[in-house]
Each structure stands twice: as C-alpha cells, then as structure tokens.
N, C-alpha and C positions, 0 to 999 in steps of 0.2 A: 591226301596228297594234293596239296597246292599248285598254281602253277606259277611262274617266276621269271618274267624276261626282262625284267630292268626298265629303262625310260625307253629300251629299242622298239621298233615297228616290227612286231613278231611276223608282219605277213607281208615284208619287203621284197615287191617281187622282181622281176613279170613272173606268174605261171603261167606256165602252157598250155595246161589243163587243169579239169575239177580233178583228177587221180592226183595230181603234184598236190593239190591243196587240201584235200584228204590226208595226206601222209602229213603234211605243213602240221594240219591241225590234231591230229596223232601224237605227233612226234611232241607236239607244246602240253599235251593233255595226258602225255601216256596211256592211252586207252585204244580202243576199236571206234573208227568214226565212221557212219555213212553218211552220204550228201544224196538226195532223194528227190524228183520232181511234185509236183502238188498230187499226182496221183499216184505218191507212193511207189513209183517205180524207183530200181537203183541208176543214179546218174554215175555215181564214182563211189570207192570205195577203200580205206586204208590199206595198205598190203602187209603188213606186218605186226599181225595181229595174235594174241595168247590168251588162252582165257576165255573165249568167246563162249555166248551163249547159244542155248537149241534156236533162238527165234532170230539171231544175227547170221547164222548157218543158212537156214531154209530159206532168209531174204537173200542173201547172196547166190542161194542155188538156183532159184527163181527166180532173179534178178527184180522182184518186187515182194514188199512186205505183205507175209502171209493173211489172210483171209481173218482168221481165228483172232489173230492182233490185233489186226482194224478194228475191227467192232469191239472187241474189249478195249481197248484203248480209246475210242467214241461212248461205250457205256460208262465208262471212268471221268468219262470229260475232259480226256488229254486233250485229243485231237482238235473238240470245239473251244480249247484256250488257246491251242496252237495256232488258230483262224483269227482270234478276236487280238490278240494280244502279239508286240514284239519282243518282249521277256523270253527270256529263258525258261522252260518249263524242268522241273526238276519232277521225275518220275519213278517211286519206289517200284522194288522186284514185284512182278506178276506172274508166279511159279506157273498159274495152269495154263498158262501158252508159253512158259516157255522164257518169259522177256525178264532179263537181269535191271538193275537198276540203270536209269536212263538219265542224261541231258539232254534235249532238245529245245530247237529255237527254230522259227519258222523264217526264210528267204524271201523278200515282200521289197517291191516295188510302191509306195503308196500304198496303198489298200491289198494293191495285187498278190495274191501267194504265187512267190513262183515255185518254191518247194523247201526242204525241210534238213537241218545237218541235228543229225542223232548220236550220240555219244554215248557209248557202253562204259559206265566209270563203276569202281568198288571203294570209294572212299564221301570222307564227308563234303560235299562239295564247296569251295569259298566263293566269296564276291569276286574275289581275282581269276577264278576260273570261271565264273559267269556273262565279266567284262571280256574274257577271251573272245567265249561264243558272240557276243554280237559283233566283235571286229569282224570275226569269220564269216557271221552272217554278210556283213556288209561288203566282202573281198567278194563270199560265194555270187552275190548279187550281181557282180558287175560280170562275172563269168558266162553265169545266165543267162542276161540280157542278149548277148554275143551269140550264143547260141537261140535264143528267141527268136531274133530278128532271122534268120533265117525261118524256124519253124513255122513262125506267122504268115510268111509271104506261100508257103507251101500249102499252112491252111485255109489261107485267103480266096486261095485257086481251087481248093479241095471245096468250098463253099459256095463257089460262082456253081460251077459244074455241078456241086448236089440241088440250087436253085433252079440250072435248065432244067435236069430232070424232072422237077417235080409241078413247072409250070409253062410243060409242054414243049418248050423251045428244043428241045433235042429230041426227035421221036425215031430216028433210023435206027437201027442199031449196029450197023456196021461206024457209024460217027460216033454214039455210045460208046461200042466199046475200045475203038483207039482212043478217044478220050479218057476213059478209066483205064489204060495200060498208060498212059502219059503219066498220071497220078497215080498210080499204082494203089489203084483202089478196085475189090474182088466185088466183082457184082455176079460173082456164080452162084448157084443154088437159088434157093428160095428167100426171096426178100418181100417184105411189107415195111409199111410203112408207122411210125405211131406217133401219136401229137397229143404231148401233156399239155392241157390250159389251166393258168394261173390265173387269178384274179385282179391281177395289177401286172405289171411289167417284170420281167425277170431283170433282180438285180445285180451286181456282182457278186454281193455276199453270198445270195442263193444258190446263184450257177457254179459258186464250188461247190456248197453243198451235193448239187444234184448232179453234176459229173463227180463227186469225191464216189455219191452212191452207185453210179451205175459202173464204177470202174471196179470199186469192192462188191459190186454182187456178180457180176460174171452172167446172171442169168441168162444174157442172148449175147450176139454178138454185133458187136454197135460199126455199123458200114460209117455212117456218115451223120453228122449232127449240125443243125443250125438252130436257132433262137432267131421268130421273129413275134416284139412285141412282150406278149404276153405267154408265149406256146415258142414249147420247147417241140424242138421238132425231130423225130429218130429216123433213119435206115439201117434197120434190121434184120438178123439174120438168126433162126433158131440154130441151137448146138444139135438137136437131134431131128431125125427122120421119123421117129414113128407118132410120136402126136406135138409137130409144130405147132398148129394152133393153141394147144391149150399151151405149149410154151410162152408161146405169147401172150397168151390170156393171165396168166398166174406173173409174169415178169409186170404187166401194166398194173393189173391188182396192186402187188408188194410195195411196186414203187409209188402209187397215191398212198397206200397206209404209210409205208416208213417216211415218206417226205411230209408228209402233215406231221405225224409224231415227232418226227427232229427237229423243224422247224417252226413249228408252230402255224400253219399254213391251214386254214379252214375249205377255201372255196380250192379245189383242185379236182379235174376230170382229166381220167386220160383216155385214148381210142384208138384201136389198131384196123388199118386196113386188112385190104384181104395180102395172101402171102402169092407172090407172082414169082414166078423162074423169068421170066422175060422180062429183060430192065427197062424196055421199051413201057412196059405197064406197073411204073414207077408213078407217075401221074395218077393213073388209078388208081391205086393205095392211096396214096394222100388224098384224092377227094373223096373218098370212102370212111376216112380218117375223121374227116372233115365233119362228113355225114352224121357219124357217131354221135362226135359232139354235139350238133344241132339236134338232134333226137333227144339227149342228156338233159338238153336245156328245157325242150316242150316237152317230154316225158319225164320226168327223174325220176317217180315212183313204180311207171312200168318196165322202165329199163335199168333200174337199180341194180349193178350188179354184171352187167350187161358190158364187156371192154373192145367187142369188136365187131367189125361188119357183117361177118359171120353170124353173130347168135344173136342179131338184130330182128330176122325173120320177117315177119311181116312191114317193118318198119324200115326195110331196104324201099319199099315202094310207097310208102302213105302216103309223099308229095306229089306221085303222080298219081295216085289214087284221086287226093283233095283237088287238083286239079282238071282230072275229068267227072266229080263232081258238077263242078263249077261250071263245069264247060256244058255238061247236059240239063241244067235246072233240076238237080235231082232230089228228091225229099225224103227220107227214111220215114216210112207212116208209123210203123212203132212207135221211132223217137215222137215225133208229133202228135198222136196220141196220150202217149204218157207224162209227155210236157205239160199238156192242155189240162188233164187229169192234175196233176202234179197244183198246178197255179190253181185251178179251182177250189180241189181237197185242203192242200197244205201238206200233201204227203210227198215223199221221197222214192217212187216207186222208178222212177228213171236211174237217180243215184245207185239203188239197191239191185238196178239189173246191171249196171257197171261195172260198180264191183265184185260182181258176183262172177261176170265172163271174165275180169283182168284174173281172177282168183283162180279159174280153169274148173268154172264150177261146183269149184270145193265150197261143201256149203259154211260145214263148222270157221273153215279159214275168212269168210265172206262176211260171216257174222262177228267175228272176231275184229273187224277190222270196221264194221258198220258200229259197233258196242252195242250189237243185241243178240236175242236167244237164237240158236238157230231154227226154232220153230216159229218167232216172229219171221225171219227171214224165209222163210216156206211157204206161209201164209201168205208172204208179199210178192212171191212169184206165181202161185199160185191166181192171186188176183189179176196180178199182167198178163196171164195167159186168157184169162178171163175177160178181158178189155181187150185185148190187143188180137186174140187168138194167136198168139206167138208158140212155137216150138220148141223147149228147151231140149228136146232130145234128138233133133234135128240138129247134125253138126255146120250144114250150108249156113242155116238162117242164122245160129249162132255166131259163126264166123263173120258174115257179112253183117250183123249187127253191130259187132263188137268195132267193124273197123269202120262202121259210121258213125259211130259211138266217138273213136278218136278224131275222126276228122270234124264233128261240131266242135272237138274243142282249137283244132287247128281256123276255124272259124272265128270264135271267139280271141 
C-alpha cells in the first residue's frame, strides 16, 4: 500500500497539536502512528486505529514504550541507527515482544534527537512512503521546538536549584523546600547523591545514550540530573525501603557495565553518597560522592568493586588519617624495618605483608596474587615476624599496619 498525494503539501497546515498531526499522518499512511519524545514517552498518538499490535497497546496504556522493546530494539540495532542517522528506519515483525512491523524516523534538530514518529504498517513499504516520513519528521520538528522552549526554560531553573543544593548555597530547609514546591520537584524520602566520571567530557551523542539508559532501566528514581564537565551528576531516590543501599549499589554497577558495553567507553567510575532524608544533607552526598571517586583513583585495586561511601569503610578517613600522620612525625617501624631489609636482601617481604592484609589474610588468595606457593608465602611471614616481631594474630596491629601500609602509598 503506497501512499499518493500528488504535487500537494500533504502536511498544509497550522496544526494545533502533535494529536492533529498524528492523525495527518495516519490518515496519509493508513496505519497506527505514534509520535514519541527522545525518551520514548508517548507525546501523541493516532485515534483511529485497527489492527493494532500487543506492543502499540501497552505503549499507549503506559503512555511509554515498554521496557522488553527497548532493549530488543537496542540489541537489534534499531534504536542506535535511529540516533546516528536521519533515514527512515524500516523495521521487520519482532513476535517475542510483541512489535508488528515498523516505520520509523527520528525528530532532530541538528544533531539534537528530539524524539521519534513510529509507524505500525502491513504492507511492502515504498520510496513514496518513505519521502512521506521525513516531511512528517520535519512538520513534527517544528511542533517540538514550541513545546521545547518551554521545557528548557523549566529545566534550566530545575538546574540552578539542584546546583544550590549541592554547593551549599541553600542549607535552610524551610527555603529548600518552598523552593522545591516552586519546581515541583519531591525531595521526600530518602535521597543520595551519585556522580558518574568520564574520561573526557560528556558529549551530546553520549548524553542520549546515558539518559536513553537511565530512563529504560527504571532502576531508582532520578530527582534531578546535571552534567558538569566530564561527571554526570544524579539525585536519587531508591524504589524500596528494605535494602536502599544495595539499590543503589546494583543501579551504579549496571550503569558502568552497560554504558562501556554500548558505547564503547573504557575509563568510567561511578560513586554514590550516603542516602539522607534531610535535603538540607544534599551537599553531603555529593562530597561523599566525590570522596568515592578520589579513593577510585589512589586505590582502584582495593576498592575495586566498591560504588559507595558506605562500603568504603576505612577509606571514609584515610585523609585524615594521612594527615595526622603528618602532623605527628610518625613512622611505622615495621614498615621501616622491612624496607631496610627489603633494599639490602633484594626481597619483597614489605610487598608480601601487603598483600597478604589487602587479601584479609587469606593466605591461598595472597599467593595467588603474588604468583607463588602458598608455602613460599608462609615462609615469608614467618620471616617478618622474625625481623620485625610483628603479630599476625593480633587483629589491632594488623589493622593499624594495614592502614600505614596505605598511607606510604598516599606519600608516594
């Protein structure tokens, strides 16, 4: 089924809205069309529709496209043609979500995606129905804009206000929270704070990416988002009460694996503050956030693993640890012992008590990680105890080794 409108301007308007121009392009396509913002919500949608499939139902009931589609439709490579390119994407049936055969064509400003007009069609598609969609696209564009400019100026103020918060300028909380009832933004329950770092600057191409992901995983609930630089920056709100940290813990994870996997993106950390009820202690997360990261960068083998200020543990204080150090002329005689020994011999007896504490005294795992038996490595504490008269079964001296141990390297 062709489409066929002569040499006329099939989309002579004014319309009044995206609904009129859904049915416009309906009506010229005989099919089901939705018109969809960049995060896959429904902006508008044709009314007079037959035939419809399970997966054009559940986006219209939900008023955005299911969960199950997104990502099959990203594992397919729709969705990342739909970003790269202004073509029409022509998309066969995908029975196990549900989705009949598609036209789509992405709404772009320049580079910009503003969002997406999708086409439910049963027939073989032509050029002439192809030439349609980008007219549409370029009608639906100017509609957008219109309502853009509004949204912008709304998030522009939703961004001032998440920047008091987080660099002190606002700390009452009776000015908080008539500020957030202005913006109608919910700072109840429990909020933290979490800050992805990139390696380079977050570019536009990215930043779809990485809002397209956090809109499709649902996993917390995103208060407020800024971008400064290179760090994407979240306020956060876990969906449940009984274990919000690890909510948060398992949401920061996902999002570093799945954001390097889709994008190709090597150097990426993320870190969550702690989770505060008081928006007044909105500042606190983020420099706790902050903390993370810095710990990431001079630890990444011990905190491997490691997404928030919570399971940092000792590493919440090691800078004011390293700095009353400093401040008392202090010397680990251990350490200085087995240095001395160490540049004498040529042995590694400092190395081997290191990692042997980072390892939690697992001896097979310590050896594992040194490439020797674990009865060389026995032998080699055994020695140190014998030099140093050091304690291995004394959990104080242990402890307090272990974090003199970090702070020569915060020396170095």
């Amino acid at each position: 089924m062709g489409t066929h409108y002569g040499s006329q301007d099939p989309f002579k308007g004014p319309f009044r809205s995206l609904e009129e121009l859904a049915d416009r392009i309906s009506d010229l396509l005989h099919c089901p069309v939705t018109i969809e913002d960049s995060n896959h919500r429904i902006l508008a949608y044709s009314t007079h529709d037959e035939n419809v499939d399970p997966a054009r139902i559940a986006t219209i009931m939900r008023r955005k496209v299911p969960e199950n589609v997104i990502k099959t439709l990203w594992k397919n490579g729709v969705i990342p043609q739909l970003f790269e390119s202004e073509e029409p994407v022509i998309i066969p049936a995908i029975e196990e979500v549900g989705l009949g055969k598609r036209v789509a064509i992405s709404v772009r400003k320049n580079n910009e995606i503003l969002g997406f007009i999708w086409a439910q069609v049963h027939w073989d598609v032509t050029e002439e129905d192809l030439d349609l969609f980008k007219k549409a696209a370029k009608v639906v564009k100017n509609q957008m804009l219109q309502l853009q400019i509004k949204k912008r100026k709304s998030e522009e103020d939703h961004k001032e206000f998440f920047w008091q918060l987080l660099t002190e300028h606002l700390t009452d909380l009776e000015t908080i929270q008539s500020q957030a009832r202005k913006y109608h933004i919910q700072l109840d329950g429990s909020l933290a704070i979490v800050v992805f770092e990139f390696e380079e600057d977050i570019h536009q191409s990215l930043e779809r990416h990485i809002h397209y992901y956090i809109e499709a995983s649902r996993q917390v609930g995103i208060v407020c988002s800024a971008i400064d630089s290179n760090q994407l920056i979240l306020l956060v709100r876990p969906h449940s009460n009984e274990a919000p940290g690890k909510e948060i813990h398992d949401f920061v994870r996902a999002f570093v694996e799945k954001i390097q996997d889709r994008v190709n993106v090597e150097f990426l950390k993320g870190a969550a503050g702690t989770l505060y009820k008081n928006p007044v202690h909105i500042q606190d997360s983020y420099k706790e956030a902050l903390h993370v990261l810095s710990i990431k960068d001079r630890f990444p083998n011990e905190v491997e693993g490691i997404y928030s200020y919570q399971e940092l543990g000792i590493y919440q204080f090691i800078d004011f640890l390293y700095e009353k150090r400093i401040r008392d002329h202090y010397t680990n005689q251990y350490i200085e012992t087995l240095r001395d020994y160490d540049q004498k011999h040529r042995t590694d007896l400092l190395e081997t008590v290191s990692e042997f504490l980072r390892c939690d005294s697992n001896v097979n795992e310590a050896a594992k990680h040194l490439h020797v038996h674990a009865n060389t490595l026995n032998y080699r504490l055994k020695r140190v105890t014998n030099l140093t008269g050091f304690n291995f079964k004394d959990p104080n001296q242990k402890i307090t080794l272990y974090l003199d141990l970090m702070i020569e390297r915060l020396k170095q």
